[in-house]
C-alpha positions, -999 to 999 in steps of 0.1 A, spaced: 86 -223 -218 110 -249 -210 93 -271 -178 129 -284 -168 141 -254 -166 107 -236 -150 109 -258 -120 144 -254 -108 134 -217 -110 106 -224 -91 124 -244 -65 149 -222 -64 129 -190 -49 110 -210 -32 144 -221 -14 151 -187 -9 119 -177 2 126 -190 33 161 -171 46 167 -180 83 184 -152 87 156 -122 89 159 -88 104 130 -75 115 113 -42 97 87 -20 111 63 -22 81 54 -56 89 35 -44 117 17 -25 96 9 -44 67 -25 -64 66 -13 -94 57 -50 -112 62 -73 -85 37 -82 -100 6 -70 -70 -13 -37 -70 -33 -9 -58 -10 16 -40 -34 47 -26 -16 67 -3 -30 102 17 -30 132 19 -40 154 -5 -52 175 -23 -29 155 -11 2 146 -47 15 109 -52 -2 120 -87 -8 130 -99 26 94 -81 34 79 -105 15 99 -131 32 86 -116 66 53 -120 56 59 -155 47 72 -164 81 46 -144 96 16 -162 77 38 -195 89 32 -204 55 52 -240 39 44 -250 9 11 -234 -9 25 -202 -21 47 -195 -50 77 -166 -47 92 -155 -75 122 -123 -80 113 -114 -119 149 -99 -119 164 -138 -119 178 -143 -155 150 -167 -161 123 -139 -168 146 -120 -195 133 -148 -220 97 -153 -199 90 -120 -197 48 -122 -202 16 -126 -185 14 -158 -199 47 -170 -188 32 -161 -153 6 -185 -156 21 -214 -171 46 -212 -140 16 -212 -115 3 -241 -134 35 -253 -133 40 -248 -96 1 -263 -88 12 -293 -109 44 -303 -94 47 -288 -65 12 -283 -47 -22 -279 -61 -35 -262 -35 -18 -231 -42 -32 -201 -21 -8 -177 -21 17 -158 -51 47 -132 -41 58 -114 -68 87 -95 -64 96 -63 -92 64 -73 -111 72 -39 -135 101 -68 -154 65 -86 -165 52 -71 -198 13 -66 -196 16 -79 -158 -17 -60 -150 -35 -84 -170 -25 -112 -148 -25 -96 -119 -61 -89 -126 -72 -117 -136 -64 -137 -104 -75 -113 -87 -114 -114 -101 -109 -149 -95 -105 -148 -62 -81 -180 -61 -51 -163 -43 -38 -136 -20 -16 -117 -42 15 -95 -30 35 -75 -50 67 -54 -52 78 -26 -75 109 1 -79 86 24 -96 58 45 -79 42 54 -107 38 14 -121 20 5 -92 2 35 -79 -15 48 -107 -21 21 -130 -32 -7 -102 -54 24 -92 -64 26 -128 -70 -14 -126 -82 -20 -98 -99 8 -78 -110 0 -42 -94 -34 -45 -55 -33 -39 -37 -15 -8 -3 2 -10 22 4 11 58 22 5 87 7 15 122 28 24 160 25 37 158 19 75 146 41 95 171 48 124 155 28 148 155 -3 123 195 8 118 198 4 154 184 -29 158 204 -44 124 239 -34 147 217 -53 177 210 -23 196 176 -26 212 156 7 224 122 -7 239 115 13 270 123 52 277 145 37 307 168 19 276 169 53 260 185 71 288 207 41 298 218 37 261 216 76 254 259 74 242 255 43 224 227 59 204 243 93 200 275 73 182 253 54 160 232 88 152 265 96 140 275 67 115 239 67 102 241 101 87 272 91 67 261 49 66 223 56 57 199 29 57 200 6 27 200 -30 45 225 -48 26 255 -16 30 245 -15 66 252 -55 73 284 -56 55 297 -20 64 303 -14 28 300 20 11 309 9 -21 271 -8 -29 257 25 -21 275 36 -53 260 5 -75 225 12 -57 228 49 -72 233 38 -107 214 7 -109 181 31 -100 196 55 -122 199 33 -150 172 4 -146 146 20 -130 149 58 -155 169 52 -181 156 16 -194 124 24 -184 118 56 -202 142 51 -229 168 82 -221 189 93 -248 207 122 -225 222 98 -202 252 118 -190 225 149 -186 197 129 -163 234 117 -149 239 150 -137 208 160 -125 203 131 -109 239 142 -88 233 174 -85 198 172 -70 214 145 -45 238 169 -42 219 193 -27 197 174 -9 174 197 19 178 227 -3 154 247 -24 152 245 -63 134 254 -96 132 239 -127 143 269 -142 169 265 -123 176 231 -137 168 244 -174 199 268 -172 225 248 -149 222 220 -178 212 236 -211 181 215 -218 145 224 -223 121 231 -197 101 199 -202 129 176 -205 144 190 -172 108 187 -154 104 152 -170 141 140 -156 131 153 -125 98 135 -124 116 100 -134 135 107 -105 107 110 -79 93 82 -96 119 61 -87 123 66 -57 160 85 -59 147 119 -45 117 136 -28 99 171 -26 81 188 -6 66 222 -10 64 256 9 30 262 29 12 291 15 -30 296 25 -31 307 -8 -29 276 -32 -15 297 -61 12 315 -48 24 280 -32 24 265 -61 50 291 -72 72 290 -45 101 267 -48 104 233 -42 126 212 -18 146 185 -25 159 156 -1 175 122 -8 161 89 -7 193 77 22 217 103 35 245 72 25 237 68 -11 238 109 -11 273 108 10 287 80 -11 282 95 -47 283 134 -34 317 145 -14 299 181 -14 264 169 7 289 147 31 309 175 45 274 197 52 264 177 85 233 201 95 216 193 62 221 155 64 205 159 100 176 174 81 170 152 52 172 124 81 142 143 99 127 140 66 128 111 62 118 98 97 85 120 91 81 107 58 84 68 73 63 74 100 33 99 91 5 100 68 1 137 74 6 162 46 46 176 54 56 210 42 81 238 46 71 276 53 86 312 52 74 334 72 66 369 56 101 383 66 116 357 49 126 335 74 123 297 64 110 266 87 122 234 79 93 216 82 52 224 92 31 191 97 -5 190 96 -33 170 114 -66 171 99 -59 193 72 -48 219 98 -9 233 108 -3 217 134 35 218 149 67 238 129 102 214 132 137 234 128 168 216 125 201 227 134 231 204 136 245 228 167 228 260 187 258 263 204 268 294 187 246 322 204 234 339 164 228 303 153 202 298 182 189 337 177 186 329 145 164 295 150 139 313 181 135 344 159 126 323 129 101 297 148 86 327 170 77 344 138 60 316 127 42 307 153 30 337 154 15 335 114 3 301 119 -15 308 151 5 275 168 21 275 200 47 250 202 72 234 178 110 221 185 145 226 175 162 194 166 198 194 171 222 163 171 237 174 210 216 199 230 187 195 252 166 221 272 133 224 291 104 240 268 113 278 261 87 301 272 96 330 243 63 358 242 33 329 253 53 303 226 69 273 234 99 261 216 119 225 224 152 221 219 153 182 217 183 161 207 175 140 175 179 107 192 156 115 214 133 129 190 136 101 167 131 73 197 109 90 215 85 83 184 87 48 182 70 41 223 
């Protein structure tokens, strides 16, 4: 390793570890910054996990005894090794300061055999260690695998809507700002849908890196990874999953629409999930076999990266209200998530659980104001109340707003999403 060149490296993150300009994210609240365990944070590319380490950083009001380093910079195509990661923190404890207490590593998956190292300091108990990853499955299962009971994960998405709100300086603290603001928040409902989340698009307004975004997780974080020969297949699968975002699908399904095998198309799909491009969820059955038949469902990492690469999912305005629901429950539970279909085949967007246990049924419906539309929704939610033995769930719409409907002894809310979505954050 070249120790001219290692330092400038080193100097230069370290530099750029300390952004003045720092928009505040909600994980930060939640991450234990103090616990001797690893803290490894992960999601998908482009979502902010850098400037979360950053956060921490000015949280910890740390100066000048930790070492930050992006293993994307150019620097690490050469110094790709666990050993390279040692000679720079022996690098960084002999030049810069020797009383080194802290490392940030940000996409630690560019390291070859990184789990050696990161193991290693760990045992020795000389630093708090935080890392990031794009890949769920890197970190997950094999710092699991490493080191069990001694790491803590935390996942990492797009911004929520709240987080939107406050990046365009629109500040929601008190149910008396959500009534006053109710308009404002209604219009910038609006723009998130087609805008999404990802922090850099949202800052500078432009669509155009949620286009880049799509293909750079495509290609580094699948197609590197994994070695995919098929490009322009997982290319299409990857679109037309996106695509259809907050509808149901097999892999079957998959198998035909694309003329490959059944375990290529379930392995693409997996590579997918894995990096963080698309999520499932299941349909609730009490019986475990005949939900793990039923179809999956499939929604998008950001409504905007969808919108941006997939003309098709923008013009559909109910389902991008849904895959934000999603996503908001996804970001802000630990609660097992679901969808259900009621014997009469009726389908429920979501069922949530607490303590193993159904707990409340979530429809959402861009509009009720058509009179079958809102039929439709109370005959499907009553019917599945009634299976489920719950008494009260809600209709989330973009617009309308009613006092609880009392339909047979159930209770149904029709809540705007706004609201909804605020409502959660007090």
């Amino acid at each position: 390793m070249n120790t001219q060149h290692a330092i400038e490296t080193i100097n230069f993150w370290l530099i750029n570890s300390r952004d003045p300009i720092l928009y505040h994210r909600d994980i930060i609240n939640d991450i234990p910054v103090k616990t001797n365990e690893i803290i490894d944070i992960i999601g998908p590319r482009r979502c902010g996990k850098s400037s979360i380490l950053k956060l921490i950083i000015k949280k910890l009001k740390l100066k000048d005894n930790y070492l930050f380093l992006n293993f994307e910079d150019p620097f690490f195509i050469e110094n790709n090794t666990s050993r390279d990661i040692e000679d720079l923190i022996n690098i960084f404890i002999e030049h810069f300061n020797p009383n080194l207490k802290y490392l940030f590593f940000d996409e630690i998956q560019q390291i070859n055999d990184w789990e050696r190292i990161i193991r290693k300091y760990r045992d020795s108990n000389k630093f708090k260690i935080f890392v990031t990853s794009s890949s769920s499955k890197l970190l997950s299962s094999e710092l699991s695998t490493l080191l069990t009971g001694r790491h803590l994960t935390q996942k990492v998405f797009p911004l929520s809507f709240t987080e939107y709100l406050n990046f365009n300086n629109v500040h929601v603290k008190s149910r008396k700002a959500l009534a006053l603001k109710m308009p404002t928040i209604k219009k910038f409902l609006n723009k998130f849908l087609n805008a999404g989340g990802f922090p850099e698009a949202v800052l500078t307004n432009n669509p155009e890196l949620l286009k880049t975004y799509f293909f750079d997780i495509l290609y580094k974080d699948v197609v590197m990874r994994y070695d995919i020969r098929q490009k322009n297949v997982l290319e299409k699968i990857a679109l037309f999953m996106i695509s259809n975002s907050a509808k149901t699908y097999s892999i079957n399904s998959l198998k035909k629409t694309f003329n490959i095998s059944f375990e290529l198309a379930s392995s693409y799909l997996s590579y997918l999930k894995e990096a963080f491009l698309i999520f499932e969820i299941q349909q609730f059955s009490f019986s475990l076999k005949a939900q793990n038949k039923a179809l999956g469902k499939i929604y998008s990492v950001d409504t905007g990266l969808a919108s941006a690469v997939s003309f098709k999912f923008s013009d559909e305005k109910g389902r991008m209200l849904e895959n934000v629901i999603f996503l908001e429950l996804k970001k802000t539970s630990s609660q097992k998530l679901f969808y259900y279909k009621t014997k009469n085949n009726y389908e429920v967007d979501f069922l949530t659980f607490i303590n193993e246990k159904p707990d409340l049924l979530i429809q959402v419906a861009y509009s009720i104001d058509d009179l079958k539309t809102r039929h439709r929704e109370i005959r499907t939610l009553k019917a599945a109340m009634k299976e489920l033995n719950l008494k009260k769930s809600y209709i989330i719409t973009m617009e309308s707003e009613e006092e609880c409907l009392q339909v047979d002894g159930y209770e149904i809310e029709i809540i705007p999403a706004p609201l909804w979505i605020l409502n959660r954050s007090f």
